[in-house]
NUFI-537787 format. One line per 4 residues: number of its first residue (from 1); their letters; for each residue x, y, z of N, C-alpha, C, O. Coordinates in Angstrom, 3 decimals. Example, Ala and Ser with C-alpha at 12.3 -4.5 7.8 and 13.67 -1.06 7.14 Angstrom:
BEGIN
1> as> 13.190/-5.690/7.800/12.300/-4.500/7.800/13.200/-3.300/7.800/14.236/-3.319/8.465 ~ 12.850/-2.250/7.080/13.670/-1.060/7.140/12.900/0.030/7.870/13.409/1.138/8.039
REM end
This chain:
BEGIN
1> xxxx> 1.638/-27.909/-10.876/1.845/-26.479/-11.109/2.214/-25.807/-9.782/1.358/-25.862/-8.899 ~ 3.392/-25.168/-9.511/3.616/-24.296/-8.126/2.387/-23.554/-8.064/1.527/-23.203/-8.872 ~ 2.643/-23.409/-6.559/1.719/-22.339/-6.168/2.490/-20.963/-5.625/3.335/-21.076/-4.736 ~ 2.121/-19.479/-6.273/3.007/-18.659/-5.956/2.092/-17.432/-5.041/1.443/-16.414/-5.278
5> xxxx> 2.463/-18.162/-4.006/1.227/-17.072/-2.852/2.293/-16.680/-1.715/3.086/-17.534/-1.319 ~ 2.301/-15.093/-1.086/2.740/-14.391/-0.071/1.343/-14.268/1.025/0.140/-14.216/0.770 ~ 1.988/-14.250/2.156/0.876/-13.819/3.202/1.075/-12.740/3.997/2.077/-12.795/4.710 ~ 0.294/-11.629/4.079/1.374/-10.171/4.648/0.407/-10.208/5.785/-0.803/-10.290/5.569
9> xxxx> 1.022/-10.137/7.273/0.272/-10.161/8.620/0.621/-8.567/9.096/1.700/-8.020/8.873 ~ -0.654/-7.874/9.877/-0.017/-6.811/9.832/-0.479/-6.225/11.976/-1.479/-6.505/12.637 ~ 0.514/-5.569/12.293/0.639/-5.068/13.486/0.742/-3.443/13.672/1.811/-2.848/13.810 ~ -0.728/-2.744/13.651/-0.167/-1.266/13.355/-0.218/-0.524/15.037/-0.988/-0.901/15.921
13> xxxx> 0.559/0.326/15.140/0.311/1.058/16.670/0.605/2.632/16.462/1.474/3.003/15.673 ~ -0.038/3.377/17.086/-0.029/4.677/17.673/1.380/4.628/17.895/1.848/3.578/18.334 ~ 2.301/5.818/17.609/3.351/6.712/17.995/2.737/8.143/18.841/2.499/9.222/18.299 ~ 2.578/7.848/20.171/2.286/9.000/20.830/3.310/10.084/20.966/2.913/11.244/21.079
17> xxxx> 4.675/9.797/20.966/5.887/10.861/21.170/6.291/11.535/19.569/6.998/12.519/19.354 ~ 5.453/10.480/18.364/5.964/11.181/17.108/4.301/12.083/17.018/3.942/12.271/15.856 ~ 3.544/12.498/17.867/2.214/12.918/17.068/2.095/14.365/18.274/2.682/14.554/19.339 ~ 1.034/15.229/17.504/0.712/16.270/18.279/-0.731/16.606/17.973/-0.906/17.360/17.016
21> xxxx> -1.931/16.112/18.715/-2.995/15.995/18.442/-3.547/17.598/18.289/-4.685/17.937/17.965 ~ -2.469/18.425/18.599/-3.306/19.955/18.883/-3.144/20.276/17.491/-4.100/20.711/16.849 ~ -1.725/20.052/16.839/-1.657/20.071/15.429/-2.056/19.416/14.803/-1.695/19.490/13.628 ~ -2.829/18.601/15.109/-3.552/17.833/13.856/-2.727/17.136/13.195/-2.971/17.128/11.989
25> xxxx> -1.224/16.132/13.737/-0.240/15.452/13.750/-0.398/14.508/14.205/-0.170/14.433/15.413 ~ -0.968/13.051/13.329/-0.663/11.562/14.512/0.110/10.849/13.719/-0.031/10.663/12.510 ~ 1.310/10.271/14.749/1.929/9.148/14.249/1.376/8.011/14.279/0.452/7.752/15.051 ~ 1.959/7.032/13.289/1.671/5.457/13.257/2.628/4.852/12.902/3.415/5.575/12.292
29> xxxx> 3.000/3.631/13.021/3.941/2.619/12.883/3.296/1.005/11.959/2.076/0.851/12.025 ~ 3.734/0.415/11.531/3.315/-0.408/11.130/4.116/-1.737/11.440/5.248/-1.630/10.968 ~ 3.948/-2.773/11.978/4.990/-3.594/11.522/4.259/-5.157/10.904/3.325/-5.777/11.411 ~ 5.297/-5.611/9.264/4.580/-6.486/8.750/5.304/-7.575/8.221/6.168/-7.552/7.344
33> xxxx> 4.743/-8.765/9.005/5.225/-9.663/8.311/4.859/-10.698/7.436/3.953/-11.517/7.589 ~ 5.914/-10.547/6.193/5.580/-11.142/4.740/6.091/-13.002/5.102/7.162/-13.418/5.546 ~ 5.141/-13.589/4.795/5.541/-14.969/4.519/5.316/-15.392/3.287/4.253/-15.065/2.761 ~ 6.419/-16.340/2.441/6.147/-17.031/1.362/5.270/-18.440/1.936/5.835/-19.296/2.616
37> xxxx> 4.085/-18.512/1.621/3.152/-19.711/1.798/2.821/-20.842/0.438/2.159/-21.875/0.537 ~ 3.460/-20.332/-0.773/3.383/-20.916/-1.498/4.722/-22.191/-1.570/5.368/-22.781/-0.705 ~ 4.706/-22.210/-2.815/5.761/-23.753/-3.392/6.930/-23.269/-3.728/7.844/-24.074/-3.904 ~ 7.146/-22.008/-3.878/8.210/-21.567/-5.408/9.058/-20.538/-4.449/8.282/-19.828/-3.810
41> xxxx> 10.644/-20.225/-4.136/10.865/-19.217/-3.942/10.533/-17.462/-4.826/10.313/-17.253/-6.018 ~ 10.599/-16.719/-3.957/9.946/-15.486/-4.930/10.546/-14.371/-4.157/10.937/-14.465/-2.994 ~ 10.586/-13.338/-4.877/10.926/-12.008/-4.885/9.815/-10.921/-4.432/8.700/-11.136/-4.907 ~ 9.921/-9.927/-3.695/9.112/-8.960/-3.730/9.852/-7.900/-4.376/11.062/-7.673/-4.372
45> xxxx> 8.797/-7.235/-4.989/9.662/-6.385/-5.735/9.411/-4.434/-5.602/10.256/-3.539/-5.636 ~ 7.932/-4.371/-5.452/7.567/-3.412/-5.162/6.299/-3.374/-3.885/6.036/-4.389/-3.240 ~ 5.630/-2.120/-3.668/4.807/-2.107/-2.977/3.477/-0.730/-3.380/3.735/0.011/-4.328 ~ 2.240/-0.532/-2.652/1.347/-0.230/-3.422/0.583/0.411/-2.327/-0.537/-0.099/-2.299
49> xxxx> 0.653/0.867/-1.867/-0.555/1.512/-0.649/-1.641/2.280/-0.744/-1.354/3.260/-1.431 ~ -2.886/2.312/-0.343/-3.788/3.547/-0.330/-3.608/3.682/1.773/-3.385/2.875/2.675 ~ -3.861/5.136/1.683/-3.809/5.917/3.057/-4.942/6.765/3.314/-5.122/7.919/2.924 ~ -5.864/5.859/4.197/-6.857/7.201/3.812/-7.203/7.818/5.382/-7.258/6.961/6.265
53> xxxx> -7.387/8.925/5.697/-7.561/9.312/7.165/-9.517/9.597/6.918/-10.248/9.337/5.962 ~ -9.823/10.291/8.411/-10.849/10.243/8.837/-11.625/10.958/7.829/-12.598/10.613/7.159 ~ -11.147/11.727/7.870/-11.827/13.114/6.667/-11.707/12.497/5.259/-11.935/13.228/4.295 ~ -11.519/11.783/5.153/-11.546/10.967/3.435/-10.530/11.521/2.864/-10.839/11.545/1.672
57> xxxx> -8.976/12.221/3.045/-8.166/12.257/2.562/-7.001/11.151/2.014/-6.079/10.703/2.696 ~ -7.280/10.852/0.674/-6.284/9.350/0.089/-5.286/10.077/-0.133/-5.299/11.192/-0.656 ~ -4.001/9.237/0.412/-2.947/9.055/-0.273/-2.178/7.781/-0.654/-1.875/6.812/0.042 ~ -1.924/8.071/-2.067/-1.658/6.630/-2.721/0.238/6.672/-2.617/0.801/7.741/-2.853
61> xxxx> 0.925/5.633/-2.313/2.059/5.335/-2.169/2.578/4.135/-2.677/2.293/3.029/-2.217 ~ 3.333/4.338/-3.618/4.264/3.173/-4.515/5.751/3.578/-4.594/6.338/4.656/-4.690 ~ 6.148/2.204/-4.511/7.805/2.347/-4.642/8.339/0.736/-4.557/7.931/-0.415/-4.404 ~ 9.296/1.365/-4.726/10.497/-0.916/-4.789/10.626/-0.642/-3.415/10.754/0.289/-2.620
65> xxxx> 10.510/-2.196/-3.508/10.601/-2.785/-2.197/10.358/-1.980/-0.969/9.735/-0.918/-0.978 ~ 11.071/-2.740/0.482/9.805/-2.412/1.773/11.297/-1.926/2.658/12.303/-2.627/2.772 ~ 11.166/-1.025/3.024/12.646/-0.194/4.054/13.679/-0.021/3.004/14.746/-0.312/3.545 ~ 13.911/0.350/1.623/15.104/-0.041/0.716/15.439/-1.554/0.640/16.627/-1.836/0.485
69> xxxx> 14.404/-2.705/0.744/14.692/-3.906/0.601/13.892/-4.405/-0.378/12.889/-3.760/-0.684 ~ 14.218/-5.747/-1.100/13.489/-6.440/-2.046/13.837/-8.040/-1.817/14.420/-8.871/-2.513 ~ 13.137/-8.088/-0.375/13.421/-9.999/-0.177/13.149/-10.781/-0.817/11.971/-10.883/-1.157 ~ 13.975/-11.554/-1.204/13.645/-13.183/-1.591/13.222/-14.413/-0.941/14.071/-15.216/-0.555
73> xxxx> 12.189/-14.590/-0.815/11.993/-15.677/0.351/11.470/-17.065/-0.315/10.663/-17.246/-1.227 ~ 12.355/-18.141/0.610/11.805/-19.458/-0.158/10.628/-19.891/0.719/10.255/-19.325/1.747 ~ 10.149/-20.884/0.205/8.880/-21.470/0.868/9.099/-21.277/2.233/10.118/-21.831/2.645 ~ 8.485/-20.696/3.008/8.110/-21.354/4.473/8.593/-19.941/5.254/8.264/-19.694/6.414
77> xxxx> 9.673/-18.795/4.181/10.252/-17.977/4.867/9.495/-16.848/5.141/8.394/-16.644/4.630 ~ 10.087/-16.049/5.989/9.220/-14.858/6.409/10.459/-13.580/6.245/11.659/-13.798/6.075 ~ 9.787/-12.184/6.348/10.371/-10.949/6.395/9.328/-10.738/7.185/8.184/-11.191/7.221 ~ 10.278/-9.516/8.179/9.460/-8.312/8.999/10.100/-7.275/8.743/11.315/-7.357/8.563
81> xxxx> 9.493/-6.154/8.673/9.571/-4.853/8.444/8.718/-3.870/9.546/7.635/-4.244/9.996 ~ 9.254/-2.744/9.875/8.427/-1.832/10.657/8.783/-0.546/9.442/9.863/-0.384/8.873 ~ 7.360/0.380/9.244/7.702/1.356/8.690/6.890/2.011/9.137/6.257/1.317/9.933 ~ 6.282/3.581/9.071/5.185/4.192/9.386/4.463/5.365/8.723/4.709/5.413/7.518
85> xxxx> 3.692/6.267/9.134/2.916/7.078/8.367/2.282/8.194/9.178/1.944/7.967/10.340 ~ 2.162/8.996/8.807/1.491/10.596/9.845/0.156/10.081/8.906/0.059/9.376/7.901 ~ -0.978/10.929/9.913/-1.776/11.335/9.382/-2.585/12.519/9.825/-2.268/12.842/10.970 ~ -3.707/13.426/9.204/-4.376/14.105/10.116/-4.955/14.402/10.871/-4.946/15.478/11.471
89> xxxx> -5.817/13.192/11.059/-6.673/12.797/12.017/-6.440/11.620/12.661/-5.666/10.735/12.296 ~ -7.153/11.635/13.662/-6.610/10.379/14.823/-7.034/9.259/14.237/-6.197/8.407/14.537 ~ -7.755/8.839/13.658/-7.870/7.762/13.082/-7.736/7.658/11.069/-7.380/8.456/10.201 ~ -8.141/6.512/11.069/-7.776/6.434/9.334/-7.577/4.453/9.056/-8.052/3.547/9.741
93> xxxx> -6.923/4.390/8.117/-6.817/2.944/7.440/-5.561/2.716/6.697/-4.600/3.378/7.087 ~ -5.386/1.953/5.756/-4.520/1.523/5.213/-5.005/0.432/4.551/-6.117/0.004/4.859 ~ -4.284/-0.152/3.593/-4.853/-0.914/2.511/-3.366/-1.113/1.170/-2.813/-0.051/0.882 ~ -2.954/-2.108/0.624/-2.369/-2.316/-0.625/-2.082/-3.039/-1.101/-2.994/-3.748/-1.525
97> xxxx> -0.978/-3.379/-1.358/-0.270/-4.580/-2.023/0.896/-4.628/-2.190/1.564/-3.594/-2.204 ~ 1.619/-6.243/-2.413/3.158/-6.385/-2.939/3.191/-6.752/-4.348/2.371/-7.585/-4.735 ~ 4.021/-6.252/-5.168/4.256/-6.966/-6.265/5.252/-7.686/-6.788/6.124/-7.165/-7.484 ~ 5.218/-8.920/-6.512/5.898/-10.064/-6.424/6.657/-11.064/-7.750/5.986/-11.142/-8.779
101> xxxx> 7.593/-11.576/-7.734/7.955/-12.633/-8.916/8.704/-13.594/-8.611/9.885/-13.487/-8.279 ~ 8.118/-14.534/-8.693/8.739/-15.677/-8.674/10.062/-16.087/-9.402/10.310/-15.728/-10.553 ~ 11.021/-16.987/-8.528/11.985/-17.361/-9.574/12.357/-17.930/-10.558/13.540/-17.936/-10.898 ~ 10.996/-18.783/-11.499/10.824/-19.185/-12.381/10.121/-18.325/-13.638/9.692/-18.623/-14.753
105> xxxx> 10.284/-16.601/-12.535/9.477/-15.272/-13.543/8.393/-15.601/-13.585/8.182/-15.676/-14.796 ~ 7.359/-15.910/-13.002/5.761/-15.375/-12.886/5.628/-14.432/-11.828/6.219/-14.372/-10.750 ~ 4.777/-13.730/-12.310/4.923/-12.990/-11.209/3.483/-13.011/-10.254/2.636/-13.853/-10.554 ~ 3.251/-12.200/-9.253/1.795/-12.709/-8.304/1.655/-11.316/-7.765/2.532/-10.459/-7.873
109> xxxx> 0.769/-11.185/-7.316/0.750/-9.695/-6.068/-0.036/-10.425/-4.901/-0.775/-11.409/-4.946 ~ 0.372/-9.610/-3.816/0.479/-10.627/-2.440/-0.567/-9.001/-2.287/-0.268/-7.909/-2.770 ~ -1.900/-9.374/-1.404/-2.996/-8.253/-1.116/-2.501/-8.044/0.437/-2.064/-8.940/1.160 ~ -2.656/-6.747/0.767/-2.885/-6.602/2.294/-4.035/-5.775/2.659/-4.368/-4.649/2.288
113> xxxx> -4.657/-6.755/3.623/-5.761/-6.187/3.884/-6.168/-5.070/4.319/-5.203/-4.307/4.363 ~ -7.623/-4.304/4.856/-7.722/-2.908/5.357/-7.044/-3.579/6.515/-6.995/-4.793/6.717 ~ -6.418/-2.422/7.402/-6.091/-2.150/8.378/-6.602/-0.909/9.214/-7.139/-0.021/8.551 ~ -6.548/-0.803/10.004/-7.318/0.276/10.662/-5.730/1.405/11.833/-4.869/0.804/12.476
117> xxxx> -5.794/2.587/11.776/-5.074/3.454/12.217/-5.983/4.161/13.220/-6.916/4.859/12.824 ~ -5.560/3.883/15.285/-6.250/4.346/15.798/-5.412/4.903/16.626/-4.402/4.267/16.928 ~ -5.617/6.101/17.133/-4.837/6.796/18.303/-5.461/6.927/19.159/-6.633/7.274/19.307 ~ -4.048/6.416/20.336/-5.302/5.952/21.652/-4.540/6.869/22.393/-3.346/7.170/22.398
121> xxxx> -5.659/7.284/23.099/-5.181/8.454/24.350/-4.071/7.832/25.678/-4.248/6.799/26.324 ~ -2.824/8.904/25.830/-2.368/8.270/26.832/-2.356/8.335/28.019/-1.777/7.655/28.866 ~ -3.553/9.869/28.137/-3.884/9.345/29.702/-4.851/8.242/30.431/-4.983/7.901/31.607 ~ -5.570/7.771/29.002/-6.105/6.378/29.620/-5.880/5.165/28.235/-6.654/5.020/27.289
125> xxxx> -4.849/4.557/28.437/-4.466/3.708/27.677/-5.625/2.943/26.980/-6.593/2.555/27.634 ~ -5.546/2.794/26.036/-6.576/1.768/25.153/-7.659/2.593/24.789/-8.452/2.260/23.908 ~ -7.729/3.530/25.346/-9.048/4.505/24.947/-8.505/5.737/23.869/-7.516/6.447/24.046 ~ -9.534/5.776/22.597/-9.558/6.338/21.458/-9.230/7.623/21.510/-9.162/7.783/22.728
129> xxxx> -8.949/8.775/20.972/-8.924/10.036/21.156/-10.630/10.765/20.688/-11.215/11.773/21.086 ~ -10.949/9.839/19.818/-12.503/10.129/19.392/-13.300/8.989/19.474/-12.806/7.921/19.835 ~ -14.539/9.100/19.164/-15.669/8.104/19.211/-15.811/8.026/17.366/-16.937/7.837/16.907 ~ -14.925/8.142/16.651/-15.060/7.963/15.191/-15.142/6.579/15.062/-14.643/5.830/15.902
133> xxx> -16.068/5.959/13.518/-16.234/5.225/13.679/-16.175/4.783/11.491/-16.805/5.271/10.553 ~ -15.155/3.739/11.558/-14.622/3.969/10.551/-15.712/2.900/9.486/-16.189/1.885/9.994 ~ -15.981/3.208/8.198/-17.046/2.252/7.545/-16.462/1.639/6.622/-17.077/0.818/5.941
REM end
């Protein structure tokens, strides 16, 4: 029986020149890459996000495919994508899914894990803008 599994690796960073901490404006970037780890070439077809910032504000985000794309990848292949997200507060998360089909039409959803959204101060690199502490 194939096995129809995606693996989504994820790289998120602070946009300090897209954010304005006085406005209560932070950028983020994401960049992610999808590998087919299974047997079967497959399709991604859509995508599924929850967004949640510090203050417990969700926003849920769905749509086809990832930049206006819907890769097909055979075994072993990968996609990268960079896309990103404002939020209100300096910190926050991320969380969703792909929804996937194989070319024999089964279809799978590929999970991506929490991720964490932190804005780091740039007059001392690596250091947080707050002492928030996400649960």
């Amino acid at each position: 029986m194939p096995k129809y599994q995606f693996q989504a690796e994820v790289q998120p960073r602070y946009l300090p020149e897209q954010s304005s901490p006085a406005d209560g404006v932070y950028g983020f970037a994401y960049t992610i890459t999808i590998t087919n780890t299974g047997d079967v070439s497959a399709q991604l077809i859509s995508r599924h996000w929850i967004i949640c910032d510090a203050n417990g504000h969700v926003q849920e985000v769905k749509g086809l495919g990832v930049v206006g794309q819907q890769p097909l990848l055979r075994p072993g292949e990968s996609f990268e994508y960079t896309s990103g997200c404002r939020l209100r507060t300096a910190s926050g998360s991320m969380h969703g899914s792909y929804f996937c089909v194989a070319e024999d039409g089964e279809p799978f959803t590929c999970p991506v894990a929490l991720f964490v959204l932190e804005a780091m101060s740039p007059q001392t690199p690596g250091e947080p803008f707050s002492s928030r502490v996400l649960h």
